[in-house]
N, CA, C and O atoms as a Maestro MAE file, in Angstrom:
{
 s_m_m2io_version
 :::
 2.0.0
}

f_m_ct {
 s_m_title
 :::
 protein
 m_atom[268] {
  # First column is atom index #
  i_m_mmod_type
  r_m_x_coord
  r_m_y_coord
  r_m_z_coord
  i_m_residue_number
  s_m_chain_name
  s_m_pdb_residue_name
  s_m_pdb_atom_name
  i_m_atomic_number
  :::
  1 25 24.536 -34.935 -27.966 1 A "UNK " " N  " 7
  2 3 23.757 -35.413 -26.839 1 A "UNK " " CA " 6
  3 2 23.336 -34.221 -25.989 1 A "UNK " " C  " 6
  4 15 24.160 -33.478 -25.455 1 A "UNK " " O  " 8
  5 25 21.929 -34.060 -25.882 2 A "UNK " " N  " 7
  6 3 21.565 -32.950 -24.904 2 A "UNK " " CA " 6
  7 2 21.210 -33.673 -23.387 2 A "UNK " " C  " 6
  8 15 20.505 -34.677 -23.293 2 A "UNK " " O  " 8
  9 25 21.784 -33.025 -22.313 3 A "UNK " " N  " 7
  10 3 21.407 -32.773 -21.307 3 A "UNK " " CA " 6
  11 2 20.203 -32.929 -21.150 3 A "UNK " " C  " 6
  12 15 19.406 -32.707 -22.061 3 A "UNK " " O  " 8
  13 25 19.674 -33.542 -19.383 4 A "UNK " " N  " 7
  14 3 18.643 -33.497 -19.132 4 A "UNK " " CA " 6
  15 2 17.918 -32.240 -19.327 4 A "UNK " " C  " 6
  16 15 16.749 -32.211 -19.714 4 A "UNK " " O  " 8
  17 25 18.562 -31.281 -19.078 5 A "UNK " " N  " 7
  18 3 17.932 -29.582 -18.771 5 A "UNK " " CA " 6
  19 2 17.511 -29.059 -20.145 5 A "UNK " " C  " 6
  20 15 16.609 -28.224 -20.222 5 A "UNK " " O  " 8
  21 25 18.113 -29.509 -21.196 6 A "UNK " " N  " 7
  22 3 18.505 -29.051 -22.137 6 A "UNK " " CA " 6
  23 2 16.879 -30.041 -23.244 6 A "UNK " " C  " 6
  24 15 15.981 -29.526 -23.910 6 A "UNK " " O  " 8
  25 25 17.175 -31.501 -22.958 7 A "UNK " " N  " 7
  26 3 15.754 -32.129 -23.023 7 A "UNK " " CA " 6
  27 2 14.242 -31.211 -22.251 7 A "UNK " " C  " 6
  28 15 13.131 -31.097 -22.771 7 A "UNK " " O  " 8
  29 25 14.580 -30.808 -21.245 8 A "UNK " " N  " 7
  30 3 13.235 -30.730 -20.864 8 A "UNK " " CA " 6
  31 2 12.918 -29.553 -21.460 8 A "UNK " " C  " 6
  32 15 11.812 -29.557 -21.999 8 A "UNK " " O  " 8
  33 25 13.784 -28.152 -21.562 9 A "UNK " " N  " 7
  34 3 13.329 -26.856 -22.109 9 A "UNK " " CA " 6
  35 2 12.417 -27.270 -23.800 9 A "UNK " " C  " 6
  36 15 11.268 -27.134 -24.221 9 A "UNK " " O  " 8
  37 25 13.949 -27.910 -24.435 10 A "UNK " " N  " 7
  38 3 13.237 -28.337 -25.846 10 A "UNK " " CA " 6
  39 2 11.484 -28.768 -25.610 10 A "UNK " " C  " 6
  40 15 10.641 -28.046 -26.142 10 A "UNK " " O  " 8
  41 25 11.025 -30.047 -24.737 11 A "UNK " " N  " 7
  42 3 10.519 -30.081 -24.801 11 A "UNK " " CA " 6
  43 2 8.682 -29.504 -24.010 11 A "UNK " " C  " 6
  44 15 7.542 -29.960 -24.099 11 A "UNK " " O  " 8
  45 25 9.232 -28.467 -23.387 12 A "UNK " " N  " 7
  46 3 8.291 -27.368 -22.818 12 A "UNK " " CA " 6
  47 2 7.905 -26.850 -24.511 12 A "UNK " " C  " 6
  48 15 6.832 -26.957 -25.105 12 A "UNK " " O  " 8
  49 25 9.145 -26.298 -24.963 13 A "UNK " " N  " 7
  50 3 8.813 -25.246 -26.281 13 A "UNK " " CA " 6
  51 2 7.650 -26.332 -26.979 13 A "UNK " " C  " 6
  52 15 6.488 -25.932 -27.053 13 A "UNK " " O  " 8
  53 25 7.954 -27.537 -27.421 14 A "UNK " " N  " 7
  54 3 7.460 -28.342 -28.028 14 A "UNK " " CA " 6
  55 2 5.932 -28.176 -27.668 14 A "UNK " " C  " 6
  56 15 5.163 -28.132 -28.628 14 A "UNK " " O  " 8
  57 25 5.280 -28.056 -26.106 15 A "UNK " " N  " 7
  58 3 4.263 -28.157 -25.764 15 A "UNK " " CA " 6
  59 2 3.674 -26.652 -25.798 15 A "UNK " " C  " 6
  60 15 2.509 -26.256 -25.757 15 A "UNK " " O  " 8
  61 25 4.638 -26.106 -25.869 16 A "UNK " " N  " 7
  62 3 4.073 -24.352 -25.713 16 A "UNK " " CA " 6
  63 2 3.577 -24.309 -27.630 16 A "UNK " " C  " 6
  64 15 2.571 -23.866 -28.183 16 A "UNK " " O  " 8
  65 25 4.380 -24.748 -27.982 17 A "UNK " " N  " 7
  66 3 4.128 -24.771 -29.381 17 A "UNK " " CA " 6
  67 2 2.469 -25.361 -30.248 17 A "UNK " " C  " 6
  68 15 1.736 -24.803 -31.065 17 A "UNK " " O  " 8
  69 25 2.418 -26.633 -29.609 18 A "UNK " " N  " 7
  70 3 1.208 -27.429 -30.016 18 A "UNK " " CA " 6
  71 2 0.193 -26.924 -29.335 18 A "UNK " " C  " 6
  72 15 -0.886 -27.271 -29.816 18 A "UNK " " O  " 8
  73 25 0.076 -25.957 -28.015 19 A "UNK " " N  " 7
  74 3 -0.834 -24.905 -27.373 19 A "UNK " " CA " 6
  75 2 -1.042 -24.050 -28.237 19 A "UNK " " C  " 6
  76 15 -2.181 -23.796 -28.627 19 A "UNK " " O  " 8
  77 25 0.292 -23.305 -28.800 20 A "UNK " " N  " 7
  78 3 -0.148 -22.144 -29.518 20 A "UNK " " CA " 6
  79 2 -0.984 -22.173 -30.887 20 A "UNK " " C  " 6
  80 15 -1.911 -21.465 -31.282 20 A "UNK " " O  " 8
  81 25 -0.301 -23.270 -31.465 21 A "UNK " " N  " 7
  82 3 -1.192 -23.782 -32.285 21 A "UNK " " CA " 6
  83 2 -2.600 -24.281 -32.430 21 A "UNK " " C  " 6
  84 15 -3.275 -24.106 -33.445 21 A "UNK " " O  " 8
  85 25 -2.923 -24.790 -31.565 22 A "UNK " " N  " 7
  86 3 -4.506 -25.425 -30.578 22 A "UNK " " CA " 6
  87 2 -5.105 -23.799 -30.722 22 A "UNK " " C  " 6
  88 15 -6.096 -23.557 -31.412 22 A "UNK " " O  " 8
  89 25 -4.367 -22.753 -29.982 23 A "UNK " " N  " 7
  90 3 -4.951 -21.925 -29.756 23 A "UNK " " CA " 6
  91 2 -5.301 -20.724 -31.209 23 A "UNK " " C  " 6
  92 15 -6.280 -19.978 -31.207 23 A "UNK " " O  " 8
  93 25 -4.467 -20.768 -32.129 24 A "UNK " " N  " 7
  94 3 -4.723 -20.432 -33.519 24 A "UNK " " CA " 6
  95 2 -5.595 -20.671 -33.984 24 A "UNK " " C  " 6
  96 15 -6.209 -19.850 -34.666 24 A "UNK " " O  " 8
  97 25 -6.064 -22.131 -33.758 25 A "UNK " " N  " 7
  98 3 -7.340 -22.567 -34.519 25 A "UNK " " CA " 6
  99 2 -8.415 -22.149 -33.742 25 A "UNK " " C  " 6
  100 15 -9.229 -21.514 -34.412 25 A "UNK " " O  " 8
  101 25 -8.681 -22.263 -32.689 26 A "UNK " " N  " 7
  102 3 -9.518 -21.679 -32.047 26 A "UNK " " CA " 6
  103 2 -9.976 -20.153 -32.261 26 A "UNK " " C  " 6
  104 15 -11.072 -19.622 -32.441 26 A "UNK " " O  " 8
  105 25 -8.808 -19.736 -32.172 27 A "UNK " " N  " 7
  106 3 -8.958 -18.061 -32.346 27 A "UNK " " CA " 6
  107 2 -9.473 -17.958 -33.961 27 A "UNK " " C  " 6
  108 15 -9.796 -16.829 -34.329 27 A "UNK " " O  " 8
  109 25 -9.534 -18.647 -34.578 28 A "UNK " " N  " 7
  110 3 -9.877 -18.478 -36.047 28 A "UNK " " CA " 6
  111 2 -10.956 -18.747 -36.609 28 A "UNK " " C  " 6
  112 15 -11.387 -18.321 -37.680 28 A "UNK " " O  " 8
  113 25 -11.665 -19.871 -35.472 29 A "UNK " " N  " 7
  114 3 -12.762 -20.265 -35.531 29 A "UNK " " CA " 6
  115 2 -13.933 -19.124 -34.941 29 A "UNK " " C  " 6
  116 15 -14.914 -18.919 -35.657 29 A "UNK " " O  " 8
  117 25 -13.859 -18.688 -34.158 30 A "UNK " " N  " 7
  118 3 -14.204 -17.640 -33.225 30 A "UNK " " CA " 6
  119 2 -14.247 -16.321 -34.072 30 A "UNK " " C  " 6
  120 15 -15.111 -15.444 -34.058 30 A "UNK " " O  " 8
  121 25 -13.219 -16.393 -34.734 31 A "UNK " " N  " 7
  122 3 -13.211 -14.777 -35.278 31 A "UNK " " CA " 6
  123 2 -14.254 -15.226 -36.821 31 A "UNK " " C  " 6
  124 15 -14.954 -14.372 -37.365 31 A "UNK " " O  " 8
  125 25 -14.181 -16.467 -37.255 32 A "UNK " " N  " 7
  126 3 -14.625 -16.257 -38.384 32 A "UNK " " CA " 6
  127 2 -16.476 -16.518 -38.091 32 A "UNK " " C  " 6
  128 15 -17.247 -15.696 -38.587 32 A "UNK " " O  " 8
  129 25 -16.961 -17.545 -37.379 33 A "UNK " " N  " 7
  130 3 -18.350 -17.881 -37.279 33 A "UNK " " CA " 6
  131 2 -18.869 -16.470 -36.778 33 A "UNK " " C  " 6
  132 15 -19.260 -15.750 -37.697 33 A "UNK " " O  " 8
  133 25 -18.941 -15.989 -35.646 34 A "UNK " " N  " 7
  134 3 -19.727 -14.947 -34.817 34 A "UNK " " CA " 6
  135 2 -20.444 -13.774 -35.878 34 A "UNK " " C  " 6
  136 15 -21.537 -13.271 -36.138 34 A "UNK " " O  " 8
  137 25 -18.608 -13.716 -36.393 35 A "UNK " " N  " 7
  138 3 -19.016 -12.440 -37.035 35 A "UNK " " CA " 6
  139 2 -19.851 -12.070 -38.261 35 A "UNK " " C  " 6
  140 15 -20.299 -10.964 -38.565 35 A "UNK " " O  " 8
  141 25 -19.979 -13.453 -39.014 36 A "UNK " " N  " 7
  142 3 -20.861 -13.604 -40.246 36 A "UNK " " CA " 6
  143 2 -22.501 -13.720 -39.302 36 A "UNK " " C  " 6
  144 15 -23.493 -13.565 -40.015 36 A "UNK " " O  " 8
  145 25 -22.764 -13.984 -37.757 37 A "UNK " " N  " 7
  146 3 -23.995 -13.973 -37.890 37 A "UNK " " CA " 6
  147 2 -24.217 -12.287 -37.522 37 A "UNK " " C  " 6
  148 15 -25.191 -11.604 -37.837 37 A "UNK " " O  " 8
  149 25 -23.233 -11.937 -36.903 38 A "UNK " " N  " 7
  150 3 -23.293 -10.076 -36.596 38 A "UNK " " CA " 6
  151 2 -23.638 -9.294 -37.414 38 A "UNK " " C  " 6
  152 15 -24.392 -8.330 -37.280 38 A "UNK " " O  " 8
  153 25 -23.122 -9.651 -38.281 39 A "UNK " " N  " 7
  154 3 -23.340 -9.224 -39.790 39 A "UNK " " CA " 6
  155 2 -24.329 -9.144 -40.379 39 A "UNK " " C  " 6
  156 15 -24.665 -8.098 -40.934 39 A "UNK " " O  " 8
  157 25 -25.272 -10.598 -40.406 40 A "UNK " " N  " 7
  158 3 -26.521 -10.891 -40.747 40 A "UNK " " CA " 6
  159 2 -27.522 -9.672 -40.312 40 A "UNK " " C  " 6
  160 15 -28.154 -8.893 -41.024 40 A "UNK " " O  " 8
  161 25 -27.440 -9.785 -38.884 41 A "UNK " " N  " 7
  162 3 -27.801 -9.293 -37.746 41 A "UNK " " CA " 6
  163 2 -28.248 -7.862 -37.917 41 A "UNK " " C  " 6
  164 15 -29.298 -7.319 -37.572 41 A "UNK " " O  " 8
  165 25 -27.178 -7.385 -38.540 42 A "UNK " " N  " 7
  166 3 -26.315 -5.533 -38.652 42 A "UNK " " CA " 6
  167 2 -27.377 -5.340 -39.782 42 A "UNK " " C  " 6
  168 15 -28.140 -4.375 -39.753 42 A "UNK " " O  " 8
  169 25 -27.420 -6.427 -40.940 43 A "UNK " " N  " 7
  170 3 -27.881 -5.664 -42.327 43 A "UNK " " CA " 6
  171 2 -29.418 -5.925 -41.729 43 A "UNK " " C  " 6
  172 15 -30.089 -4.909 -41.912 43 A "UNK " " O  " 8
  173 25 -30.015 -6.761 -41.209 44 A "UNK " " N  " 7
  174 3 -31.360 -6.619 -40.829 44 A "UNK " " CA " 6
  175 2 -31.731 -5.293 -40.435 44 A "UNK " " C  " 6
  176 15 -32.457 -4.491 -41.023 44 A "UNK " " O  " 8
  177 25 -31.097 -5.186 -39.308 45 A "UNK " " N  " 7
  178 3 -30.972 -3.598 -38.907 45 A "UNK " " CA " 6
  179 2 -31.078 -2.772 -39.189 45 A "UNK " " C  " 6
  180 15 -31.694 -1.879 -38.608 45 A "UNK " " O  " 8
  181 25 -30.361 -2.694 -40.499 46 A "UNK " " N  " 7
  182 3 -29.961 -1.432 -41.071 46 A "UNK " " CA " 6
  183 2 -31.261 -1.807 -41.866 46 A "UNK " " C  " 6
  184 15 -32.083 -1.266 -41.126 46 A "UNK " " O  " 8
  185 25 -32.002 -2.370 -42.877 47 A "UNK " " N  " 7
  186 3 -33.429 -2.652 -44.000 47 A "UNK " " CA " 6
  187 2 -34.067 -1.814 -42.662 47 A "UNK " " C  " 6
  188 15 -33.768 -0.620 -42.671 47 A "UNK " " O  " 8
  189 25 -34.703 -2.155 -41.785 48 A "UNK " " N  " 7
  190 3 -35.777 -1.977 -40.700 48 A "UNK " " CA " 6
  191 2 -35.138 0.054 -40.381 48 A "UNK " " C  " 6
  192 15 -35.994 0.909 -40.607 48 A "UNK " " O  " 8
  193 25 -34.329 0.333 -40.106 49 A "UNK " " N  " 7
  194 3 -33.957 1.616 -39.922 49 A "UNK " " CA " 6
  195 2 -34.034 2.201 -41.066 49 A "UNK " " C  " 6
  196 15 -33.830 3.399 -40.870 49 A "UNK " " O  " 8
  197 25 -34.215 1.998 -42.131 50 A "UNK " " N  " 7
  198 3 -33.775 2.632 -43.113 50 A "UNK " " CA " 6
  199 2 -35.435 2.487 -43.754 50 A "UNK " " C  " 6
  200 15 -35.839 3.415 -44.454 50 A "UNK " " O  " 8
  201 25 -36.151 1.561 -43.544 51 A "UNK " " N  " 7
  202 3 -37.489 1.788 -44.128 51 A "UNK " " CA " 6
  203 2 -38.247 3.059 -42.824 51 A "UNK " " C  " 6
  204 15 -38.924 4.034 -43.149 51 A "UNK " " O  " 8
  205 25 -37.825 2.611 -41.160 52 A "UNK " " N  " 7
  206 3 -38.517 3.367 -40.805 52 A "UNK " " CA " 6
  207 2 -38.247 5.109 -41.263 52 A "UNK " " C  " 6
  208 15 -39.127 5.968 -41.299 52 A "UNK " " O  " 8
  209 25 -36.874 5.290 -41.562 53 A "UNK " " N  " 7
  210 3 -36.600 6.512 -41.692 53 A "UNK " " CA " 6
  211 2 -37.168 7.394 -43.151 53 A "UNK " " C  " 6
  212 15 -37.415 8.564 -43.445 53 A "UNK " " O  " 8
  213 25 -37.194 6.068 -43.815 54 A "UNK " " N  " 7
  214 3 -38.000 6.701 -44.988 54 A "UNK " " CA " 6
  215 2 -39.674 7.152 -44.738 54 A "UNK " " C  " 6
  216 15 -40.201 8.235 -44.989 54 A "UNK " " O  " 8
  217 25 -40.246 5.995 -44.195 55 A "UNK " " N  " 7
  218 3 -41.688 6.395 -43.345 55 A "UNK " " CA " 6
  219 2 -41.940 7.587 -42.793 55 A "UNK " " C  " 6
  220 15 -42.797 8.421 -43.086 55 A "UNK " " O  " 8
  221 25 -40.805 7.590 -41.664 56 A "UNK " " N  " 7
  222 3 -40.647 9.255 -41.013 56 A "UNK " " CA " 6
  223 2 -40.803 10.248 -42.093 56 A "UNK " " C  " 6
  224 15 -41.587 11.192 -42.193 56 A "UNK " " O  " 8
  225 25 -39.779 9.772 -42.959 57 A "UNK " " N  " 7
  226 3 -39.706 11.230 -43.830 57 A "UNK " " CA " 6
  227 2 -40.958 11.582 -44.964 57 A "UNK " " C  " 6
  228 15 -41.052 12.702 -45.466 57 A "UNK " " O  " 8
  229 25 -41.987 10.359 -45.318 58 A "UNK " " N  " 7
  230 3 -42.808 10.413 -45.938 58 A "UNK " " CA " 6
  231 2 -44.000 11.332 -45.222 58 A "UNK " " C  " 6
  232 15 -44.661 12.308 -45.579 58 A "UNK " " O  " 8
  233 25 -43.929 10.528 -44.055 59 A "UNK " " N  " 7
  234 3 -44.970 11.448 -42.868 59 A "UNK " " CA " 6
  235 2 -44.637 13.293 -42.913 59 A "UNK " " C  " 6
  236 15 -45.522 14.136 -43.060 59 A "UNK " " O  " 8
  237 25 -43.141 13.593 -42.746 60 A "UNK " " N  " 7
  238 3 -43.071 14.617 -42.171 60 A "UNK " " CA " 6
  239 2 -43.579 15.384 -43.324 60 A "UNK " " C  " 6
  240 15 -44.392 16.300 -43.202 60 A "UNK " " O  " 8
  241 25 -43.085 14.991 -44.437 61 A "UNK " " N  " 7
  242 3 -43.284 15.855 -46.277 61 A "UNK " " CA " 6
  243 2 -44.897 15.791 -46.390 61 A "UNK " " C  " 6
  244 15 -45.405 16.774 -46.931 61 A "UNK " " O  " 8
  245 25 -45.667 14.892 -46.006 62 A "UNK " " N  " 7
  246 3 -46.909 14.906 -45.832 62 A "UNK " " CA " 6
  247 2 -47.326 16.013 -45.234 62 A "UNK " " C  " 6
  248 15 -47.932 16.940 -45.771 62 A "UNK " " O  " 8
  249 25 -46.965 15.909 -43.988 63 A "UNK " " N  " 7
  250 3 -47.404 17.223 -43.315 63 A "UNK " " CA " 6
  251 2 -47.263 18.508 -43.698 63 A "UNK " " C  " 6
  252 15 -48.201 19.303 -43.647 63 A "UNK " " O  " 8
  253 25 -45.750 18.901 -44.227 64 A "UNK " " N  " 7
  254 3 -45.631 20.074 -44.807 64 A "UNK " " CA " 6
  255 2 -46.474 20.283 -45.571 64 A "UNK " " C  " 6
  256 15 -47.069 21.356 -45.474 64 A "UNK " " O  " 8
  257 25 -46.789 19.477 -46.466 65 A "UNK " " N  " 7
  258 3 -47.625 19.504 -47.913 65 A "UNK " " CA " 6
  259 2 -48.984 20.175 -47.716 65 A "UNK " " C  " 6
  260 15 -49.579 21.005 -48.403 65 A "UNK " " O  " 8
  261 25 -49.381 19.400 -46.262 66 A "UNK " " N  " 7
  262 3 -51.027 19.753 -45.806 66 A "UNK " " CA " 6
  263 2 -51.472 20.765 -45.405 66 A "UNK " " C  " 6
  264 15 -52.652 21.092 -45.528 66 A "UNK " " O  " 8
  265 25 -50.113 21.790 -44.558 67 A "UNK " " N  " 7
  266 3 -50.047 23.033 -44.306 67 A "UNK " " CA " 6
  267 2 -49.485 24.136 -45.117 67 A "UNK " " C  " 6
  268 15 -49.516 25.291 -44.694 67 A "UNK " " O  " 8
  :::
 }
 m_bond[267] {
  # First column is bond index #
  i_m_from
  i_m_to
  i_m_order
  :::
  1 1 2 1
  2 2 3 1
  3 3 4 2
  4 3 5 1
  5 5 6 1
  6 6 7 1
  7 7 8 2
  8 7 9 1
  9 9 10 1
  10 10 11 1
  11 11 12 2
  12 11 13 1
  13 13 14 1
  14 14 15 1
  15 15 16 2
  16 15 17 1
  17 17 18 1
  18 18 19 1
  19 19 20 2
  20 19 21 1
  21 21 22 1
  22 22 23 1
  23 23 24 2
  24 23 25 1
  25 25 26 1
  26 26 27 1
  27 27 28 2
  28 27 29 1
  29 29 30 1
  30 30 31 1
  31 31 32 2
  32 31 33 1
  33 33 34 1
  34 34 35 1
  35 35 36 2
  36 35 37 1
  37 37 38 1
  38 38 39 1
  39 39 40 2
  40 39 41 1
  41 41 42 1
  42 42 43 1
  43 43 44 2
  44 43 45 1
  45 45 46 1
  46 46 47 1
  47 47 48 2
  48 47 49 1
  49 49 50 1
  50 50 51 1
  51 51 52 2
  52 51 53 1
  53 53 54 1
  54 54 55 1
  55 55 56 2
  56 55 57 1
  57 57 58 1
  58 58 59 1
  59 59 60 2
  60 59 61 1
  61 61 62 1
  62 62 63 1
  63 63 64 2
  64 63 65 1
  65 65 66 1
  66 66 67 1
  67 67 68 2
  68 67 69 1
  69 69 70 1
  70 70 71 1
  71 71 72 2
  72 71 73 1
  73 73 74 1
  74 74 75 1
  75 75 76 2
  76 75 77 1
  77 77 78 1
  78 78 79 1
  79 79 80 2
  80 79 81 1
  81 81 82 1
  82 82 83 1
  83 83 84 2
  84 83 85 1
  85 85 86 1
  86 86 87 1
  87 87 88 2
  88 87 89 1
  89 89 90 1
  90 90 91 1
  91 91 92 2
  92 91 93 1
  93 93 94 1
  94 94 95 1
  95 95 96 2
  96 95 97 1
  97 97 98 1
  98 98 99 1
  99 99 100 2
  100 99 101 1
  101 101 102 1
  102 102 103 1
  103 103 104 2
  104 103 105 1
  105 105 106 1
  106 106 107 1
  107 107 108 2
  108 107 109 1
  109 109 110 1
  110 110 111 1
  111 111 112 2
  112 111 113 1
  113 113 114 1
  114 114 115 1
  115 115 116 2
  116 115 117 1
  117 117 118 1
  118 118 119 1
  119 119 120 2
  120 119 121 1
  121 121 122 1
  122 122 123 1
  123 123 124 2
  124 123 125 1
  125 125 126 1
  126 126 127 1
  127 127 128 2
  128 127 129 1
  129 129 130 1
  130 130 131 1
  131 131 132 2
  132 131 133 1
  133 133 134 1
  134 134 135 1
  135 135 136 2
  136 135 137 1
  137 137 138 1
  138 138 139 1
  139 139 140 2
  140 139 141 1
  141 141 142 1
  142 142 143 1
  143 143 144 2
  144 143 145 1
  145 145 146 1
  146 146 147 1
  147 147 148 2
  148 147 149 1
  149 149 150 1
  150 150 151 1
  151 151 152 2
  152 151 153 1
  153 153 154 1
  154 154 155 1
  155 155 156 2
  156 155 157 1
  157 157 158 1
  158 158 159 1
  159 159 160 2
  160 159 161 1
  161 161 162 1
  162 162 163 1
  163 163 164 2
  164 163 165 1
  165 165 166 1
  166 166 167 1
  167 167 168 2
  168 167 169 1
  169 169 170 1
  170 170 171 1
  171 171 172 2
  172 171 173 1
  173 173 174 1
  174 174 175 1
  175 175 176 2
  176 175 177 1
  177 177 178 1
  178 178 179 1
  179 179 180 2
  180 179 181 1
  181 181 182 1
  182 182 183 1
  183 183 184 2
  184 183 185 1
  185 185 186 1
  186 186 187 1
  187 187 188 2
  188 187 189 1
  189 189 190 1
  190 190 191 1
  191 191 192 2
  192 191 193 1
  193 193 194 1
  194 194 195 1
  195 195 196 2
  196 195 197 1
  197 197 198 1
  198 198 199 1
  199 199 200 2
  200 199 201 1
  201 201 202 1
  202 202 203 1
  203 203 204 2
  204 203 205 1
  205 205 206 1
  206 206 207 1
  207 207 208 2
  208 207 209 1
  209 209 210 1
  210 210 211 1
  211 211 212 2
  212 211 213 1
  213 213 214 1
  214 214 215 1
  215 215 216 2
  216 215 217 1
  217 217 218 1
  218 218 219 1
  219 219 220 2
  220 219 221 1
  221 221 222 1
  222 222 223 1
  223 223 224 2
  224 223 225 1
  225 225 226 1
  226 226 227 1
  227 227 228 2
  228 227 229 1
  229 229 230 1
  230 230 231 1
  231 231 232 2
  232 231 233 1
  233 233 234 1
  234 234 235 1
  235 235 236 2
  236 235 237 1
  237 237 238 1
  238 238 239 1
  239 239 240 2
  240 239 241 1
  241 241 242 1
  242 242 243 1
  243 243 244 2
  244 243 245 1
  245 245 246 1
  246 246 247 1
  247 247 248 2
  248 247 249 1
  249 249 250 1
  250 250 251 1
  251 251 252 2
  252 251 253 1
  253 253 254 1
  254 254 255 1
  255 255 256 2
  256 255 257 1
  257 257 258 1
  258 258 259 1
  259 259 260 2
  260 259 261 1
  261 261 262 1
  262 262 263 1
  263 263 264 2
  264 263 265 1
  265 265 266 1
  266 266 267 1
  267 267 268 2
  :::
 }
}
């Protein structure tokens, strides 16, 4: 037989518990959606930087070429 005191701690943990858990899923949800559109995001980025830099460099070899 537990004690009143002894009932209520158990059942704090109990609620700290089903929080932490609540909060797992959350945190998992969060970490997993965002970052697949960041991602998306990043490789766009990188096609568009990477064509302009080739452009640049077509231009600059051009120029050498002309002089």
């Amino acid at each position: 037989m537990l004690s009143p005191l002894e009932q209520e701690v158990l059942d704090e943990y109990e609620r700290l518990s089903e929080n932490m858990k609540k909060l797992a899923v959350l945190l998992d949800e969060l970490a997993s959606a965002p970052a697949t559109e960041i991602l998306d995001g990043l490789r766009e980025l990188e096609r568009k930087t990477s064509l302009v830099f080739t452009l640049l460099k077509a231009s600059v070899y051009s120029i050498v070429l002309q002089q």
